[in-house]
mmCIF file of the C-alpha atoms, coordinates in Angstrom:
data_MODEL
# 
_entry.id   MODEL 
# 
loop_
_atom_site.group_PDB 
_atom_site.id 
_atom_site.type_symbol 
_atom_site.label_atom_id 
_atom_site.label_alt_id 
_atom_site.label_comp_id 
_atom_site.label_asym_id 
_atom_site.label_entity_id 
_atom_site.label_seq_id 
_atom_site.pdbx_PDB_ins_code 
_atom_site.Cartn_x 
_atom_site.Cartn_y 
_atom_site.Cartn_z 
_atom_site.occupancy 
_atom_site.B_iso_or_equiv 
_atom_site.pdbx_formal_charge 
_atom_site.auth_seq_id 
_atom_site.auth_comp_id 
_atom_site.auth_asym_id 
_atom_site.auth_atom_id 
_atom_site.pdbx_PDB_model_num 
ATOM 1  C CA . UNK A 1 1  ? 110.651 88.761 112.760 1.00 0.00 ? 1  UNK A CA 1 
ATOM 2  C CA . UNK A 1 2  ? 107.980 89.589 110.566 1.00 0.00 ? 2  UNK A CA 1 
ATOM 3  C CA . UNK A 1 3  ? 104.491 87.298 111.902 1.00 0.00 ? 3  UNK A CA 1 
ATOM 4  C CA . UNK A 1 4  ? 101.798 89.445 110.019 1.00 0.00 ? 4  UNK A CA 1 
ATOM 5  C CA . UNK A 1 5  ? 101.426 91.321 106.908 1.00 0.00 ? 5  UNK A CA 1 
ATOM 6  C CA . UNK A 1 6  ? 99.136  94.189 106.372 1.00 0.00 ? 6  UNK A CA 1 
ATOM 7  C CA . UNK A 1 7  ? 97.206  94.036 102.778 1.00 0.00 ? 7  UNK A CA 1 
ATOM 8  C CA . UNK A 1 8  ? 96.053  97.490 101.275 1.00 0.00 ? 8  UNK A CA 1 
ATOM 9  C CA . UNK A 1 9  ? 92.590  96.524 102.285 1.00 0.00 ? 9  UNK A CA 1 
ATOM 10 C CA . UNK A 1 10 ? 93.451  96.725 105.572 1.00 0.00 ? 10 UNK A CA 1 
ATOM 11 C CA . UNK A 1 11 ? 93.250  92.809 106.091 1.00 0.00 ? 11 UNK A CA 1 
ATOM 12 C CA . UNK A 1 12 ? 95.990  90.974 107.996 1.00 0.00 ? 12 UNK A CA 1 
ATOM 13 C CA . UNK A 1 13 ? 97.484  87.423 107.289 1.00 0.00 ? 13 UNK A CA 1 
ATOM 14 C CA . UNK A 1 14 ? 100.475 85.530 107.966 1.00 0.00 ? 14 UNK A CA 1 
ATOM 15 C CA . UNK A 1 15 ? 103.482 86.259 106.291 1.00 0.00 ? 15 UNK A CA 1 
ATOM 16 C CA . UNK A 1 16 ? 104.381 83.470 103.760 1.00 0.00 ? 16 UNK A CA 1 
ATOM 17 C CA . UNK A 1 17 ? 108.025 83.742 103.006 1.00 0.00 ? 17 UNK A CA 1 
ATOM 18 C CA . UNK A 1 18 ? 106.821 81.332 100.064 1.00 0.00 ? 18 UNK A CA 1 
ATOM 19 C CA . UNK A 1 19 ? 104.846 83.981 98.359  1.00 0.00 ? 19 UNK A CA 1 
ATOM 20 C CA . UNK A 1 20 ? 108.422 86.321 98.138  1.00 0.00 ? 20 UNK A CA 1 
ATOM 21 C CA . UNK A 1 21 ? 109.999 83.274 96.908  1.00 0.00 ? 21 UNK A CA 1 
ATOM 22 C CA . UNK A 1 22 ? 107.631 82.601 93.634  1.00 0.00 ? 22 UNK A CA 1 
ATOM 23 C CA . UNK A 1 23 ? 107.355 86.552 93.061  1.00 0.00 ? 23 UNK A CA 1 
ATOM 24 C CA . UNK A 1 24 ? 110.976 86.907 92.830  1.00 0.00 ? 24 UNK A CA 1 
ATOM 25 C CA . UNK A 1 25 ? 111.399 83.486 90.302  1.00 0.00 ? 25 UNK A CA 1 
ATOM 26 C CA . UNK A 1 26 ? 108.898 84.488 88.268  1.00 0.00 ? 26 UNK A CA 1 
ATOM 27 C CA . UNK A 1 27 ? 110.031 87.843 88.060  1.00 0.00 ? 27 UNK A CA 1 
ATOM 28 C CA . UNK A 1 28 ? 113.951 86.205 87.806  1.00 0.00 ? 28 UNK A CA 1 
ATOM 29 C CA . UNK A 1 29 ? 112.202 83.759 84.971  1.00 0.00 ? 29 UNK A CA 1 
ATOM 30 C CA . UNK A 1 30 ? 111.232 86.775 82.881  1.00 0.00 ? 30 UNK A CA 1 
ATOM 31 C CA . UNK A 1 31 ? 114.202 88.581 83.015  1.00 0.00 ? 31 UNK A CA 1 
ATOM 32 C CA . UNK A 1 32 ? 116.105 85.518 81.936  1.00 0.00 ? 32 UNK A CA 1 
ATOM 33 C CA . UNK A 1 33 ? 117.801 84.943 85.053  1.00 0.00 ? 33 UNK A CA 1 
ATOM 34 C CA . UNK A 1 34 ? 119.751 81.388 85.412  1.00 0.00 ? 34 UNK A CA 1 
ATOM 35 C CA . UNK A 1 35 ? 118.123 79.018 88.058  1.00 0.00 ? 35 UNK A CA 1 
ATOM 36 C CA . UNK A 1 36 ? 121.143 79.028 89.948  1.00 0.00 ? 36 UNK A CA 1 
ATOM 37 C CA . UNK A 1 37 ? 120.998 83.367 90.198  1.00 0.00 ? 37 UNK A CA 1 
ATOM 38 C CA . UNK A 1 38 ? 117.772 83.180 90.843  1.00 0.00 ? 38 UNK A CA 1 
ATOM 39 C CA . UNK A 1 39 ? 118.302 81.450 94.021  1.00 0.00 ? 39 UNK A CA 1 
ATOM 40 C CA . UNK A 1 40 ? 121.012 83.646 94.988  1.00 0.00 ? 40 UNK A CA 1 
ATOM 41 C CA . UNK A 1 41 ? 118.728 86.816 94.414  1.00 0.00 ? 41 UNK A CA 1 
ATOM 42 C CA . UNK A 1 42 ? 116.143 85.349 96.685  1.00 0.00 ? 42 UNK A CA 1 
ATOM 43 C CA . UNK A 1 43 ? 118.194 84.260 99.238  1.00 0.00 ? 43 UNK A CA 1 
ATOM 44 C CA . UNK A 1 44 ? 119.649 87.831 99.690  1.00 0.00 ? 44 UNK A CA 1 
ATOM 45 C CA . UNK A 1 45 ? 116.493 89.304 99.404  1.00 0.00 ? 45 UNK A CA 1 
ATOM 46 C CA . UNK A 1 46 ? 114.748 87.340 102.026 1.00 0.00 ? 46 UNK A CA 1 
ATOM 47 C CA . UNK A 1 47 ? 118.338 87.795 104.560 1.00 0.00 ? 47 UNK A CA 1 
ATOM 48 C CA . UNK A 1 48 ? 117.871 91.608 103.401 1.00 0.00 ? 48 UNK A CA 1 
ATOM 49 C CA . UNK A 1 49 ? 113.845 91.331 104.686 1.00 0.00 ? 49 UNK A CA 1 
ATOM 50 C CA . UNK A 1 50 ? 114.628 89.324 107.506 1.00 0.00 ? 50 UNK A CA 1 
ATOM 51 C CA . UNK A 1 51 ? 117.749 92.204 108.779 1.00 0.00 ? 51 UNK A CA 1 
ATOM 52 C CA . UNK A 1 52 ? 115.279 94.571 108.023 1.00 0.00 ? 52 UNK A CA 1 
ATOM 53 C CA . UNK A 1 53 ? 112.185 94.154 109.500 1.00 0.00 ? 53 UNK A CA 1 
ATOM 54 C CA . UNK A 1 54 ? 113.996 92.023 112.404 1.00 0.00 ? 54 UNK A CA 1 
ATOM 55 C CA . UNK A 1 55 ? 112.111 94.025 115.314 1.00 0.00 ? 55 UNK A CA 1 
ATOM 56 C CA . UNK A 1 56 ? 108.794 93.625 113.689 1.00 0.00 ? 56 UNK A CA 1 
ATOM 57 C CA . UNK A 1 57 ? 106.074 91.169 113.795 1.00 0.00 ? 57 UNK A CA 1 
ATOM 58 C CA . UNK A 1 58 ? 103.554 93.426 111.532 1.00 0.00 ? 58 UNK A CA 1 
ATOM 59 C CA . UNK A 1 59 ? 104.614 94.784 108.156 1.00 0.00 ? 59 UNK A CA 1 
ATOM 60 C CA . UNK A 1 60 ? 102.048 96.806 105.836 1.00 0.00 ? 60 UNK A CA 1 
ATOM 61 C CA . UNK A 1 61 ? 102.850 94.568 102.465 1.00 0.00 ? 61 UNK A CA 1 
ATOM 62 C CA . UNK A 1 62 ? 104.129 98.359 100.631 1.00 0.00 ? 62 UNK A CA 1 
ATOM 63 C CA . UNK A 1 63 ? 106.614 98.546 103.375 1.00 0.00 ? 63 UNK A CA 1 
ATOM 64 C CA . UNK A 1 64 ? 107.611 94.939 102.053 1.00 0.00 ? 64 UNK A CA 1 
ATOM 65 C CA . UNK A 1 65 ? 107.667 95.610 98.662  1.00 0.00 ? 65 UNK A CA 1 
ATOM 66 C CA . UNK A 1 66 ? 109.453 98.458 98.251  1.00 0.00 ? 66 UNK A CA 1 
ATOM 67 C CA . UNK A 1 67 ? 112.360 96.819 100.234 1.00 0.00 ? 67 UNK A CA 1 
ATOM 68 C CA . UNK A 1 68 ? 112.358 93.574 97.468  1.00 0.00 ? 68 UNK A CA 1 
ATOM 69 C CA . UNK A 1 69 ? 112.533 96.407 94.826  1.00 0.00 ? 69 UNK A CA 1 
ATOM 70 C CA . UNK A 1 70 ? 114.955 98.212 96.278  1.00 0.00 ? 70 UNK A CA 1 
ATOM 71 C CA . UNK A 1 71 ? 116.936 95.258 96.875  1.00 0.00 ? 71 UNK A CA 1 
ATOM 72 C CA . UNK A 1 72 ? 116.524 94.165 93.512  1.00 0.00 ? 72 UNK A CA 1 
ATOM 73 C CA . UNK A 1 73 ? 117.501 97.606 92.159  1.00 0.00 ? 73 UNK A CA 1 
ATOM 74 C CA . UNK A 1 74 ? 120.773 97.372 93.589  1.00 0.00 ? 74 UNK A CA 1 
ATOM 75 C CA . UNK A 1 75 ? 122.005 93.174 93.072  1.00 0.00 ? 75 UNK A CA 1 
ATOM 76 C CA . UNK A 1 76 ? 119.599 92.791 90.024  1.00 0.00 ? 76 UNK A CA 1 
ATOM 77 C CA . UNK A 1 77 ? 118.065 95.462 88.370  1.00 0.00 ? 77 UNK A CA 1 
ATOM 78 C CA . UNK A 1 78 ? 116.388 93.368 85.165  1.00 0.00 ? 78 UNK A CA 1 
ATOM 79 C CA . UNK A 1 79 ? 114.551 91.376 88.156  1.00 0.00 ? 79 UNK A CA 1 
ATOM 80 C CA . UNK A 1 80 ? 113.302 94.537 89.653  1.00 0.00 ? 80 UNK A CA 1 
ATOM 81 C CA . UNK A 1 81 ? 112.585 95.531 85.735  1.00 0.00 ? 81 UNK A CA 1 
ATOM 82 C CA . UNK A 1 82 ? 110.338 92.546 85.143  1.00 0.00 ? 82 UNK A CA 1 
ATOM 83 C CA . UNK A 1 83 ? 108.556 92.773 88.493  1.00 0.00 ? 83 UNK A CA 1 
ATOM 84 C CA . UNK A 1 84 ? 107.561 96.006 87.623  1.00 0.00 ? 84 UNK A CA 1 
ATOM 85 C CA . UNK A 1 85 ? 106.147 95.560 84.512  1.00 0.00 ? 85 UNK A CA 1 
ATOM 86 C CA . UNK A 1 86 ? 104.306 92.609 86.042  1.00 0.00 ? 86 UNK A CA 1 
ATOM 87 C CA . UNK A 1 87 ? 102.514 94.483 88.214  1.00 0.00 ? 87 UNK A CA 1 
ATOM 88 C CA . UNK A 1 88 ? 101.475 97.005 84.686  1.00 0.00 ? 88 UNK A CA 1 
ATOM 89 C CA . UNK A 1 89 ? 99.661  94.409 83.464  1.00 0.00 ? 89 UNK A CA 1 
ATOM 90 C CA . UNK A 1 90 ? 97.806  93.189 86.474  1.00 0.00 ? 90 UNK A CA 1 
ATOM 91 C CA . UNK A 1 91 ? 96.518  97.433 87.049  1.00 0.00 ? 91 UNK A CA 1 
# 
């Protein structure tokens, strides 16, 4: 079970399953998602993270994301769309 994440910078901090959670609604918000979707597509995301990384207490936070977006390619591919272009703008 993942304890720590790994930033880019090399930093560790807790992992805050919370953090997943808002990325994914917003991300579920812009592609026009229903609430009630939404919470499915988080819910199997985070099982799909949790299965996952099950053995491991350190994740780098790549290793992380590329698992949401793969995830999201494959249940909902508009969320993995808008996440995406978030990340564009914020470059």
């Amino acid at each position: 079970m993942i304890k720590e994440v790994i930033k880019k910078s090399g930093q560790k901090e807790n992992y805050d399953e919370n953090k997943i959670k808002n990325s994914i609604k917003k991300a579920c918000e812009e592609a026009g998602v229903p609430e009630d979707r939404a919470e499915e597509i988080i819910n199997t995301v985070l099982d799909h993270l949790n299965n996952i990384f099950k053995d491991r207490e350190e994740v780098n936070t790549s290793e992380i994301r590329e698992a949401i977006l793969g995830k999201l390619d494959e249940i909902e591919p508009s969320v993995s769309e808008a996440w995406r272009k978030y990340e564009e703008t914020q470059k």
